[in-house]
Biopython code that builds the backbone (N, CA, C, O; Angstrom):
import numpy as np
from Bio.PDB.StructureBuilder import StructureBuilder

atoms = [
    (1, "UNK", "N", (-43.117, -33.497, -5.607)),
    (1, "UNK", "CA", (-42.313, -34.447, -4.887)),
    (1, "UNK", "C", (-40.839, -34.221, -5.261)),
    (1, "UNK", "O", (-40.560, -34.113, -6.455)),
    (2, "UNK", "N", (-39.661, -34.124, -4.122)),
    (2, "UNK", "CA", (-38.765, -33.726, -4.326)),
    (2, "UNK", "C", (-38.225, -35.182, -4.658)),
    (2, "UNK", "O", (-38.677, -36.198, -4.131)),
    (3, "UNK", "N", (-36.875, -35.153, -5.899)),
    (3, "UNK", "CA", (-36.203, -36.390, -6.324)),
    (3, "UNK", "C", (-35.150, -36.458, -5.013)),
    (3, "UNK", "O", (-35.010, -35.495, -4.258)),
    (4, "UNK", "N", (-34.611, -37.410, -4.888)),
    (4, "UNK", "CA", (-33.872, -38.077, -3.851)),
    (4, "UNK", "C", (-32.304, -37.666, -4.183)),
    (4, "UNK", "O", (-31.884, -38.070, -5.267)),
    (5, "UNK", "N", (-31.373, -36.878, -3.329)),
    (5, "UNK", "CA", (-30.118, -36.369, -3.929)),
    (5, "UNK", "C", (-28.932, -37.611, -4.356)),
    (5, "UNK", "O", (-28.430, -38.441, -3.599)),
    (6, "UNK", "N", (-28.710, -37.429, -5.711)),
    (6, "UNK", "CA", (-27.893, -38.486, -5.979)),
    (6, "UNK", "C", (-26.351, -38.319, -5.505)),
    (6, "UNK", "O", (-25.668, -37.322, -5.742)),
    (7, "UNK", "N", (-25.886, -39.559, -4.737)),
    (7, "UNK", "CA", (-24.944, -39.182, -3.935)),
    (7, "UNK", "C", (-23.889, -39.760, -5.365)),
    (7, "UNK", "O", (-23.798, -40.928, -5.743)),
    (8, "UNK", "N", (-23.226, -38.628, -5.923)),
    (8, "UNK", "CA", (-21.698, -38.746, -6.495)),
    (8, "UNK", "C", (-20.456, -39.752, -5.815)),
    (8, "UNK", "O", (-20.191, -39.788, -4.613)),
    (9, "UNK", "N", (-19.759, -40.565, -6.905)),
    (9, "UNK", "CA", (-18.776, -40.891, -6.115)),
    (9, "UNK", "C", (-17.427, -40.350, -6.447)),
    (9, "UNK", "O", (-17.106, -39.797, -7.499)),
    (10, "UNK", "N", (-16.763, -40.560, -5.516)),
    (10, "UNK", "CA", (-15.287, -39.560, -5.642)),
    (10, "UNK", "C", (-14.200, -40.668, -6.066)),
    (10, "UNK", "O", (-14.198, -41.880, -5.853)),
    (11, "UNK", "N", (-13.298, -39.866, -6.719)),
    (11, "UNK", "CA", (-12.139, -41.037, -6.894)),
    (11, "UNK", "C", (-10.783, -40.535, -6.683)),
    (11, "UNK", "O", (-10.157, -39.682, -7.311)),
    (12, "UNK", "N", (-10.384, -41.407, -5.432)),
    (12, "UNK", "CA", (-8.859, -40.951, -4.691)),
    (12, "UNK", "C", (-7.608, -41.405, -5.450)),
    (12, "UNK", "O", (-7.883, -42.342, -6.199)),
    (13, "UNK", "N", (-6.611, -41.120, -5.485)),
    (13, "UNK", "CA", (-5.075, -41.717, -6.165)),
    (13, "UNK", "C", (-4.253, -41.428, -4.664)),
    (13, "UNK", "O", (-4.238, -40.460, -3.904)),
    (14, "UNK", "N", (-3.766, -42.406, -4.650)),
    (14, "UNK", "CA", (-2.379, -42.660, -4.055)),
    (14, "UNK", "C", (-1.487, -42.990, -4.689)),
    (14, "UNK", "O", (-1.453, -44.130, -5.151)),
    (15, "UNK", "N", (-0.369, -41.983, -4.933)),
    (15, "UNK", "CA", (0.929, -42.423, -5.349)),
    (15, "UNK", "C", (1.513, -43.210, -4.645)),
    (15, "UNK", "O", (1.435, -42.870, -3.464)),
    (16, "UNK", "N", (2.066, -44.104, -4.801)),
    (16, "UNK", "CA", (3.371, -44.814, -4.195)),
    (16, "UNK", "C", (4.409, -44.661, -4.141)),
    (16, "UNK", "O", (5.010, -44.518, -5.206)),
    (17, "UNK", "N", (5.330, -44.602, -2.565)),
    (17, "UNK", "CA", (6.988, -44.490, -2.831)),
    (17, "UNK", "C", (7.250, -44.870, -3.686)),
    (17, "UNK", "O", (6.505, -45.710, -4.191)),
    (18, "UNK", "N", (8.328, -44.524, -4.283)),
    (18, "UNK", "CA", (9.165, -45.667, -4.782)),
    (18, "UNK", "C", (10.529, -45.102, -4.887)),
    (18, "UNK", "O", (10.666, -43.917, -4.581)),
    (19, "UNK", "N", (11.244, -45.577, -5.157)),
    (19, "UNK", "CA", (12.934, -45.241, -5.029)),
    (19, "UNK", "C", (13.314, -45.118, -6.904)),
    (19, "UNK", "O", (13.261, -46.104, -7.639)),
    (20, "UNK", "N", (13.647, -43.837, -7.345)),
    (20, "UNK", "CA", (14.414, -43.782, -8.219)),
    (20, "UNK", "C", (15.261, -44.319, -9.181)),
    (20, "UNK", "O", (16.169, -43.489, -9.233)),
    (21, "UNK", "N", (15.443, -44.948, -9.747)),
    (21, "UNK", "CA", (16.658, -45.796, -10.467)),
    (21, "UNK", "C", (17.243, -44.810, -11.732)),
    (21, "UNK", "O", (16.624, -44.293, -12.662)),
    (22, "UNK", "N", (18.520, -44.770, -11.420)),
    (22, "UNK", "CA", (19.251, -43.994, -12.818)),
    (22, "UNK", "C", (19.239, -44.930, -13.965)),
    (22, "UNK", "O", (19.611, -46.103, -13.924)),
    (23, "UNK", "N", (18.739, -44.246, -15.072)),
    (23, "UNK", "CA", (18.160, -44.831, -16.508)),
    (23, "UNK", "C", (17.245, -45.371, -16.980)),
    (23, "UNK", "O", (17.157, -45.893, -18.092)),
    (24, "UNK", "N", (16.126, -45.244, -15.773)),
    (24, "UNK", "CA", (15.300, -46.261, -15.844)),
    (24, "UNK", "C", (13.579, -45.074, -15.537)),
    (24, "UNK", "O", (13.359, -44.273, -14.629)),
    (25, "UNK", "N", (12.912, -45.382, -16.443)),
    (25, "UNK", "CA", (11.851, -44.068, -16.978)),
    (25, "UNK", "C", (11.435, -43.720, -15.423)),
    (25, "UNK", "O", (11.413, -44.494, -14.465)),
    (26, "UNK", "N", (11.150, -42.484, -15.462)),
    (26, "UNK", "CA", (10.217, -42.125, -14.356)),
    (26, "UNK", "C", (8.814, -42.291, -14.123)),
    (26, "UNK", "O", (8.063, -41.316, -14.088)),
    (27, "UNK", "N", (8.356, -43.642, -13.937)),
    (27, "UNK", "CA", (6.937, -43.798, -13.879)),
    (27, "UNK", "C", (6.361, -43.998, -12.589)),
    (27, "UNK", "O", (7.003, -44.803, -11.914)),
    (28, "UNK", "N", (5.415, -43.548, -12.069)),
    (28, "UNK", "CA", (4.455, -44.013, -10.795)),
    (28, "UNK", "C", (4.051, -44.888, -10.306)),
    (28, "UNK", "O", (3.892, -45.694, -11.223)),
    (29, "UNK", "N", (3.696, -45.401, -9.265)),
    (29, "UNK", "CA", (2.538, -46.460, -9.619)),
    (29, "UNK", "C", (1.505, -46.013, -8.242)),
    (29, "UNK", "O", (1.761, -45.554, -7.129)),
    (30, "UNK", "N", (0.378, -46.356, -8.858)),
    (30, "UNK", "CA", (-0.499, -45.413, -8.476)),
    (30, "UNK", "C", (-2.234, -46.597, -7.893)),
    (30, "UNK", "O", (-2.775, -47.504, -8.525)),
    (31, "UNK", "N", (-2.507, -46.152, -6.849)),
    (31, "UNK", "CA", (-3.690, -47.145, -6.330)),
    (31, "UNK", "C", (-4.924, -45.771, -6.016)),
    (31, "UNK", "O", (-4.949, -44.794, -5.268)),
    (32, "UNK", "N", (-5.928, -46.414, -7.134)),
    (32, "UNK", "CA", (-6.977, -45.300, -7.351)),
    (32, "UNK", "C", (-8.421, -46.160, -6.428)),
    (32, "UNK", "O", (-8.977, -47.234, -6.661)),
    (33, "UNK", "N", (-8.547, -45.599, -5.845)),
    (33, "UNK", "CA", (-10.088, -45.843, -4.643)),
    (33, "UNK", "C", (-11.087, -45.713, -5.313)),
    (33, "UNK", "O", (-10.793, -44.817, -6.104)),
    (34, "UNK", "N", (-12.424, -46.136, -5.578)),
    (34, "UNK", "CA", (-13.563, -45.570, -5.545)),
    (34, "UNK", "C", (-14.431, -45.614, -4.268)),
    (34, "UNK", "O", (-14.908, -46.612, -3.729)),
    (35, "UNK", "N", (-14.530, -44.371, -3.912)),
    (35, "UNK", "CA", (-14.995, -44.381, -2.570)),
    (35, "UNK", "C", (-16.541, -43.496, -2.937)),
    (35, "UNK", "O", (-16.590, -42.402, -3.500)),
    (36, "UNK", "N", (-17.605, -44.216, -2.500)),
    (36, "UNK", "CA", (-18.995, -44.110, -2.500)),
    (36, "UNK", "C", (-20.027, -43.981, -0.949)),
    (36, "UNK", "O", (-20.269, -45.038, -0.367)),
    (37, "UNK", "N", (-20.584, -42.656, -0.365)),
    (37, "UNK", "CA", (-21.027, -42.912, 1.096)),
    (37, "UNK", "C", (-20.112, -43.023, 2.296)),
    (37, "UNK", "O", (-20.494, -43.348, 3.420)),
    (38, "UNK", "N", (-18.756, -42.696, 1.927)),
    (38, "UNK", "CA", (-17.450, -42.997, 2.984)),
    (38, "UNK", "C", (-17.562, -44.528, 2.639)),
    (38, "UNK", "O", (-18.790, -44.471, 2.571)),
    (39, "UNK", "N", (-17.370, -45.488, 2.439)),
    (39, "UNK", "CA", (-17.038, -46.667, 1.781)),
    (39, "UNK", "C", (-15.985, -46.684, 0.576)),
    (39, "UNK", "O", (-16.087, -45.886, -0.356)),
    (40, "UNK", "N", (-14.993, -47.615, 0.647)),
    (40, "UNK", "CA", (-14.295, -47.705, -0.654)),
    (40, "UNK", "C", (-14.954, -49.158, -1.629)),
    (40, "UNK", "O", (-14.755, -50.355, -1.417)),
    (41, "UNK", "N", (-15.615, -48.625, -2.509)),
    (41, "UNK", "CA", (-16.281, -50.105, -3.305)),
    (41, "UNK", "C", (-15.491, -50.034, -4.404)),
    (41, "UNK", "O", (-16.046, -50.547, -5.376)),
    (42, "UNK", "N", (-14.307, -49.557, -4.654)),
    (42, "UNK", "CA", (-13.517, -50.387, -5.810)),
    (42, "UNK", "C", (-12.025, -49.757, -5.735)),
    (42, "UNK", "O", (-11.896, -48.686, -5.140)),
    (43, "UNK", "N", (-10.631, -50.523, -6.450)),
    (43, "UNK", "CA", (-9.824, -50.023, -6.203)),
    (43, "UNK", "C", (-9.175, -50.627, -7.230)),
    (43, "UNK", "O", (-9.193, -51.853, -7.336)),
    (44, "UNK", "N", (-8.500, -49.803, -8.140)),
    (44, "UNK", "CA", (-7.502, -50.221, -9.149)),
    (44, "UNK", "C", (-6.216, -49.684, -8.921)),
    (44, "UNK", "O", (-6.004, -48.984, -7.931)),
    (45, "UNK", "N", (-5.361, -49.941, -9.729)),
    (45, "UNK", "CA", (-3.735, -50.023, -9.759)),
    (45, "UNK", "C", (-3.687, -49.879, -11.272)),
    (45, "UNK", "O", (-4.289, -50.559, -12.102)),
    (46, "UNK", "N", (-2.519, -48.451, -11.548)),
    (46, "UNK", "CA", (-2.165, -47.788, -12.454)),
    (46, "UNK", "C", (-0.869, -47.842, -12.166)),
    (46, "UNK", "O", (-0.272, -48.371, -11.228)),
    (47, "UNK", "N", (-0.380, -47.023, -13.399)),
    (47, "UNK", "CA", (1.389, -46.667, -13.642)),
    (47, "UNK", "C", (1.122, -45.090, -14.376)),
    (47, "UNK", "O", (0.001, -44.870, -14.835)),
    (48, "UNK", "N", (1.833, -44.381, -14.433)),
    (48, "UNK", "CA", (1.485, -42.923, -14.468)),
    (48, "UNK", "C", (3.004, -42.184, -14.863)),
    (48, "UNK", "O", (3.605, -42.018, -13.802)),
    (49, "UNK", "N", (3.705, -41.758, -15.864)),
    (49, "UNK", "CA", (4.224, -41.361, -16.389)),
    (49, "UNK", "C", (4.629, -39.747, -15.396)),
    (49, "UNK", "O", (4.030, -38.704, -15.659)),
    (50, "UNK", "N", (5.699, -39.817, -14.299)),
    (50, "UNK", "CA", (5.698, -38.750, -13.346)),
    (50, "UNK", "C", (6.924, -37.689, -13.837)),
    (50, "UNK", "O", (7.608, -37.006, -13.075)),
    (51, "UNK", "N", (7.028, -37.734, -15.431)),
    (51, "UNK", "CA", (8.184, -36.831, -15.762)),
    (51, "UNK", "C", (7.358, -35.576, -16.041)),
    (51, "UNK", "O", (7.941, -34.525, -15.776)),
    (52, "UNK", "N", (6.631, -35.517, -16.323)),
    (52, "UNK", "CA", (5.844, -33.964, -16.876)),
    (52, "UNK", "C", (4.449, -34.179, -16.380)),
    (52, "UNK", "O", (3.643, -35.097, -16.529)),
    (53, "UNK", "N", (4.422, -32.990, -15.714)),
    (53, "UNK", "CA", (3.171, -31.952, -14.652)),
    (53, "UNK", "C", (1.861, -32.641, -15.902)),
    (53, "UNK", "O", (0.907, -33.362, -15.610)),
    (54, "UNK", "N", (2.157, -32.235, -16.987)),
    (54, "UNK", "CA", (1.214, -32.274, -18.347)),
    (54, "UNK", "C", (0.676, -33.734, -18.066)),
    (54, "UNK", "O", (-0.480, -34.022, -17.754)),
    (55, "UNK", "N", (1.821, -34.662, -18.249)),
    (55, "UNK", "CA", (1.193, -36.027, -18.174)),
    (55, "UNK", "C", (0.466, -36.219, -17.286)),
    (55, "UNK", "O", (-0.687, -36.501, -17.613)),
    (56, "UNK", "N", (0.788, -36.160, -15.804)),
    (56, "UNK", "CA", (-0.029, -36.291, -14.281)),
    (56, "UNK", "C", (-1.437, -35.955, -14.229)),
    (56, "UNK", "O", (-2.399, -36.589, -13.795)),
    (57, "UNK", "N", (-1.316, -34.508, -14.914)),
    (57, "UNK", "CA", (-2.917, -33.934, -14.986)),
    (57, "UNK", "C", (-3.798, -34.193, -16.119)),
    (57, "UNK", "O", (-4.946, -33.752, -16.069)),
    (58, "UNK", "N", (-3.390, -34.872, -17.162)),
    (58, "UNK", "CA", (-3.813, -35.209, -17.914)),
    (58, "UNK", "C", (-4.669, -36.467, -17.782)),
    (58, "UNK", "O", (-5.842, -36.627, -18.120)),
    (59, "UNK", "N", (-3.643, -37.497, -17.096)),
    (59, "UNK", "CA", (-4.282, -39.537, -16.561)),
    (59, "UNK", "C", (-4.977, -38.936, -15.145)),
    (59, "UNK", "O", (-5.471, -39.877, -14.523)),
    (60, "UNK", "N", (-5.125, -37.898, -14.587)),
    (60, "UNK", "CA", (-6.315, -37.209, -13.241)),
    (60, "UNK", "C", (-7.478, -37.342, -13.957)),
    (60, "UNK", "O", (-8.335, -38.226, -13.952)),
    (61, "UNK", "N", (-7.306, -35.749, -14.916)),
    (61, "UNK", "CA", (-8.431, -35.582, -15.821)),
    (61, "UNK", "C", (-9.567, -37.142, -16.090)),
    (61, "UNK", "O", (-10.684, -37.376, -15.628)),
    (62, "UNK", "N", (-8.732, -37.917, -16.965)),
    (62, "UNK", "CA", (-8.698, -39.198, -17.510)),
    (62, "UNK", "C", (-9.591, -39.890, -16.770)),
    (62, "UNK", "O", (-10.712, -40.252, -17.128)),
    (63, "UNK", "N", (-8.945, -40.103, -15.488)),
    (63, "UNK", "CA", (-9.570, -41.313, -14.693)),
    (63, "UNK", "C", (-10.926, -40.486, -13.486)),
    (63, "UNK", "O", (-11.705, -40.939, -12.647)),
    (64, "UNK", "N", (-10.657, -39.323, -13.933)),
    (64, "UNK", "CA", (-12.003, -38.941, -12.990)),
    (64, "UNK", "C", (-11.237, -38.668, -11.806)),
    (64, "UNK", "O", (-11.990, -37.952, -11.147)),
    (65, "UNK", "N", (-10.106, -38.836, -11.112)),
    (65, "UNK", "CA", (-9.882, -37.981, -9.798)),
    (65, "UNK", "C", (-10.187, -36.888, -9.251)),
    (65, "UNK", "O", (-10.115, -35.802, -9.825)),
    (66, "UNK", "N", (-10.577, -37.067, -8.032)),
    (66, "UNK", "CA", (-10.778, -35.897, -7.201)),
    (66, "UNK", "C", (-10.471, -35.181, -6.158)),
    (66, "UNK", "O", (-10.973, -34.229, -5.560)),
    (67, "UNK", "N", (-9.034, -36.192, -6.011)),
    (67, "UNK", "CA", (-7.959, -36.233, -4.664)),
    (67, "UNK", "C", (-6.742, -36.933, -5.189)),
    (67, "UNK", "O", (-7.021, -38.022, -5.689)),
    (68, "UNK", "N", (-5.971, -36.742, -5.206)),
    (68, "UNK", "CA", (-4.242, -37.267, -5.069)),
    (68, "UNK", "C", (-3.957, -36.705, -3.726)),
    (68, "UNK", "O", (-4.199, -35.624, -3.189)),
    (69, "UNK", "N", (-3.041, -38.385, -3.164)),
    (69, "UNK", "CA", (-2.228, -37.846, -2.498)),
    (69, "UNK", "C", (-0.762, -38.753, -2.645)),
    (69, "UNK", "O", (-0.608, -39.969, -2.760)),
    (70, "UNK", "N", (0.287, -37.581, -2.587)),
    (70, "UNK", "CA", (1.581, -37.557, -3.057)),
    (70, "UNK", "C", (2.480, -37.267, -1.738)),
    (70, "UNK", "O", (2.007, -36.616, -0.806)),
    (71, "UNK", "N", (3.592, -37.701, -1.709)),
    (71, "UNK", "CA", (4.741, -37.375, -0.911)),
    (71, "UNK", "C", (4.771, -36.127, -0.613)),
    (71, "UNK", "O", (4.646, -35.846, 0.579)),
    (72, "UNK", "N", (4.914, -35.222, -1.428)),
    (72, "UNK", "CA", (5.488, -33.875, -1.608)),
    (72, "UNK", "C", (4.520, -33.005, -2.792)),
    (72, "UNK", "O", (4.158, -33.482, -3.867)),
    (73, "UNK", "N", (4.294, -31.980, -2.420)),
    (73, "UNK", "CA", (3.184, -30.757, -2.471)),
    (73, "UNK", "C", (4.096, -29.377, -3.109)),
    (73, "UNK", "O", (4.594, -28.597, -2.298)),
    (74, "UNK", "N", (4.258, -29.162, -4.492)),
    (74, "UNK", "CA", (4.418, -27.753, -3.984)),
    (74, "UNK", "C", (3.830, -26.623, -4.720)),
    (74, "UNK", "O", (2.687, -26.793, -5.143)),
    (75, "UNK", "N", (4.250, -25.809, -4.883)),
    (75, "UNK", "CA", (2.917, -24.541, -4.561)),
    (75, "UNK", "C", (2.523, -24.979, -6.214)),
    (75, "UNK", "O", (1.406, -25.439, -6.449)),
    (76, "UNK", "N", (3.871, -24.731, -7.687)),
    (76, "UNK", "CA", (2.727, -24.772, -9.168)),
    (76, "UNK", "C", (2.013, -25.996, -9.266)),
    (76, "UNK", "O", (0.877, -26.012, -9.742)),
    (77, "UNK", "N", (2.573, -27.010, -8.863)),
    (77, "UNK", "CA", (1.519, -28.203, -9.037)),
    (77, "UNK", "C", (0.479, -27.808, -8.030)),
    (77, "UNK", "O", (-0.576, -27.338, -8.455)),
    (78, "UNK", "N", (0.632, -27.924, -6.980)),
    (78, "UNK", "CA", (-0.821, -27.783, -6.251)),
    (78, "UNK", "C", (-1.417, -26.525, -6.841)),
    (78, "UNK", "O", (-2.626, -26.583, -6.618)),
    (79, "UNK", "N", (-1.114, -25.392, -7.504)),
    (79, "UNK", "CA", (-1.949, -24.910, -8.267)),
    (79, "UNK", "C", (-2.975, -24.717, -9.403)),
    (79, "UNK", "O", (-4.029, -24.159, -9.706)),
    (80, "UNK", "N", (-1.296, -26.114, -10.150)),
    (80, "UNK", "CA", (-2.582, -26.423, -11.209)),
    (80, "UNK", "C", (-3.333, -27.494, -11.175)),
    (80, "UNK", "O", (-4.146, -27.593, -12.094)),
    (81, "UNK", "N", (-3.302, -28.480, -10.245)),
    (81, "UNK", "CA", (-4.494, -29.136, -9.842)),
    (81, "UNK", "C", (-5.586, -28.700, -9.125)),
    (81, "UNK", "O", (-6.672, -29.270, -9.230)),
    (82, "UNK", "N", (-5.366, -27.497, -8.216)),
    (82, "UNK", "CA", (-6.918, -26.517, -7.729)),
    (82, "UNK", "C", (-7.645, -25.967, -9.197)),
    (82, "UNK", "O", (-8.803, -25.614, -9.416)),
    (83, "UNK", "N", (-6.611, -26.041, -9.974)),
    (83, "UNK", "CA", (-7.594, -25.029, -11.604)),
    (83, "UNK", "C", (-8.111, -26.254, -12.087)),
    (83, "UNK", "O", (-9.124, -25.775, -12.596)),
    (84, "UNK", "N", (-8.191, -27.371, -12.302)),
    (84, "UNK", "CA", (-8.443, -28.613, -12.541)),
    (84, "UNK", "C", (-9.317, -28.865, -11.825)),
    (84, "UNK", "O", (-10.222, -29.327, -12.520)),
    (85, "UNK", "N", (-9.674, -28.827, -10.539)),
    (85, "UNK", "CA", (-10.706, -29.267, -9.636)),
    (85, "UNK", "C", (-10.000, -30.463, -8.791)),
    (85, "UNK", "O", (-10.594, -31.309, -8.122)),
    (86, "UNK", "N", (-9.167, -30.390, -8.899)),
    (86, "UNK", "CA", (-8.460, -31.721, -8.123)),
    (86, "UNK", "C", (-7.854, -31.315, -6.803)),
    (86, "UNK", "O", (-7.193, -30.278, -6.862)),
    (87, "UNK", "N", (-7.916, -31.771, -5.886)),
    (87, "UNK", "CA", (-7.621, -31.663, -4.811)),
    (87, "UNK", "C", (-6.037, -32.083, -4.318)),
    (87, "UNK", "O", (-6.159, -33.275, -4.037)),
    (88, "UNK", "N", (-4.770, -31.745, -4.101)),
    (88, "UNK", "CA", (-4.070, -32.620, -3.787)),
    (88, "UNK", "C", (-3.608, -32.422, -2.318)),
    (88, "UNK", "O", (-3.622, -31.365, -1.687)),
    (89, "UNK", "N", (-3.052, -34.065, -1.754)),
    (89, "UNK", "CA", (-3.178, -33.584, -0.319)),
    (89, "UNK", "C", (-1.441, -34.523, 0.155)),
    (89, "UNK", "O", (-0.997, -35.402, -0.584)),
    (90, "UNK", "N", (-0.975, -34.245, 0.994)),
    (90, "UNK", "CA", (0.119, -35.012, 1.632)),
    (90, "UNK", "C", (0.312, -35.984, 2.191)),
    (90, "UNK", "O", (-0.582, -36.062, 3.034)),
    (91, "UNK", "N", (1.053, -36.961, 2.274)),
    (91, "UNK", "CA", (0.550, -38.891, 3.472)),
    (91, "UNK", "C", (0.412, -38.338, 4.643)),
    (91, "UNK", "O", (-0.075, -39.076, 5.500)),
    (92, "UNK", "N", (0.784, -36.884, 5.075)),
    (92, "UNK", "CA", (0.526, -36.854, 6.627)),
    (92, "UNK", "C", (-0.777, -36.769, 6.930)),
    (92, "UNK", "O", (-1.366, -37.320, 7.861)),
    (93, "UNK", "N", (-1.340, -35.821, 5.832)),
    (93, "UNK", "CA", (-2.774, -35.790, 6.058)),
    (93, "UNK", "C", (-3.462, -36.935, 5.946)),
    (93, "UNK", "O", (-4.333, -37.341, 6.716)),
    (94, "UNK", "N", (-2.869, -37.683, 4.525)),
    (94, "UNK", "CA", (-3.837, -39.787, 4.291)),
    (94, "UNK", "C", (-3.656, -40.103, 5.770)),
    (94, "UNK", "O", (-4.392, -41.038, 6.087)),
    (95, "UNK", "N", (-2.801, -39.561, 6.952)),
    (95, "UNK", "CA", (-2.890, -40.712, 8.521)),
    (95, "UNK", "C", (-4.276, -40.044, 9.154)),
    (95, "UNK", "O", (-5.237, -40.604, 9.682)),
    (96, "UNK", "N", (-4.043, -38.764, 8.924)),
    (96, "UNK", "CA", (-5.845, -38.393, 9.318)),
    (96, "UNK", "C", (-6.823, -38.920, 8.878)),
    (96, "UNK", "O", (-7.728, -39.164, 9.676)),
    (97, "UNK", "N", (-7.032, -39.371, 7.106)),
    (97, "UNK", "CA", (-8.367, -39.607, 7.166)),
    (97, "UNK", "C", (-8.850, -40.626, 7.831)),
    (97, "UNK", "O", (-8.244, -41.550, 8.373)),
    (98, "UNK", "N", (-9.824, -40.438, 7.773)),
    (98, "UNK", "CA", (-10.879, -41.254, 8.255)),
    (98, "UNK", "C", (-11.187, -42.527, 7.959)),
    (98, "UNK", "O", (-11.408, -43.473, 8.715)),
    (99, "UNK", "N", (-11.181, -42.444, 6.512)),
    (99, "UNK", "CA", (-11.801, -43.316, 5.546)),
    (99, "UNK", "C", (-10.392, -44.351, 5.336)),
    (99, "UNK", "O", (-10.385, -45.581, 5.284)),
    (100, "UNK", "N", (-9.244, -43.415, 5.241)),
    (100, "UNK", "CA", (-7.878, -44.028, 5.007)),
    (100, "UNK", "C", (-7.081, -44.854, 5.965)),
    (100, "UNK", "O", (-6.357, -45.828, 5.756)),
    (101, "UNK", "N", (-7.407, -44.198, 7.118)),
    (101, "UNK", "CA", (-6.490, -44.352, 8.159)),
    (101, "UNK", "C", (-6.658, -45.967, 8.789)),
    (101, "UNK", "O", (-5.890, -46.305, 9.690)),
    (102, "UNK", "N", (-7.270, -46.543, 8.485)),
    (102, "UNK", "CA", (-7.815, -47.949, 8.780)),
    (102, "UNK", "C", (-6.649, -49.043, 7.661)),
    (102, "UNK", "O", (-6.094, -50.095, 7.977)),
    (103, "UNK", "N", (-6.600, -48.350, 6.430)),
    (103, "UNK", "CA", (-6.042, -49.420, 5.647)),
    (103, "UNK", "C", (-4.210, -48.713, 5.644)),
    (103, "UNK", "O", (-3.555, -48.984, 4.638)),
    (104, "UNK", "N", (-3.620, -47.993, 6.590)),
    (104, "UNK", "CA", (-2.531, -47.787, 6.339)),
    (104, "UNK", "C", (-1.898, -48.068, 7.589)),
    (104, "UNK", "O", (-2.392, -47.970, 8.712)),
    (105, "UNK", "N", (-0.069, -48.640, 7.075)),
    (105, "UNK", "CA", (0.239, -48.742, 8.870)),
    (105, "UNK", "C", (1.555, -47.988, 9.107)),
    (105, "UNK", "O", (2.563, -48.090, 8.409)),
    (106, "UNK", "N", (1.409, -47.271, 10.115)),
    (106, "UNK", "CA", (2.251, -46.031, 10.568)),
    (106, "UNK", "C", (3.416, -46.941, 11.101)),
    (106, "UNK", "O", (4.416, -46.431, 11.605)),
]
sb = StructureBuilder()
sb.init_structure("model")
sb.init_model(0)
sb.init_chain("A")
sb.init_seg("    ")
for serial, (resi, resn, name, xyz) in enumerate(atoms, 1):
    if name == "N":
        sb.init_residue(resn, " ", resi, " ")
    sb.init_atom(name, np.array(xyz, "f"), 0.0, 1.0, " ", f" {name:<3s}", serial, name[0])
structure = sb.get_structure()
């Protein structure tokens, strides 16, 4: 008798705009999904330390992500999050998803 495939759940990050302030630390703030079956059944809110690549991939690692999506993409970070297993993707693409596109407004 074959066991029944256990469906994994994934966990998304959305960074949030935010506007810059001179002197004032560079931190994130960040809304992490748990999305289970295309369903989102849980969602927390972080802060994320966005001065060093090191830190970012480190609180990914951490929290189990398996998708970020960020403003802006470029090639060494999105590289070293493919060596990580992490996926990262752009807000143009969050208006495509599927799963996303319901809770955001253009």
């Amino acid at each position: 008798m074959r066991k029944p495939l256990k469906i994994e759940s994934m966990r998304v990050a959305l960074f949030l705009k935010q506007d810059k302030k001179e002197g004032v630390e560079n931190t994130g703030k960040v809304v992490v999904f748990t999305v289970k079956e295309n369903k989102v059944v849980g969602v927390e809110n972080d802060t994320v330390d966005m001065d060093k690549s090191g830190h970012l991939s480190l609180w990914a690692l951490t929290k189990k992500i398996n998708e970020i999506y960020i403003p802006v993409i470029n090639d060494s970070i999105e590289k070293l999050f493919l060596s990580l297993g992490i996926r990262l993707k752009s807000y143009e693409e969050l208006a495509e998803d599927q799963l996303f596109k319901n809770y955001i407004v253009c």
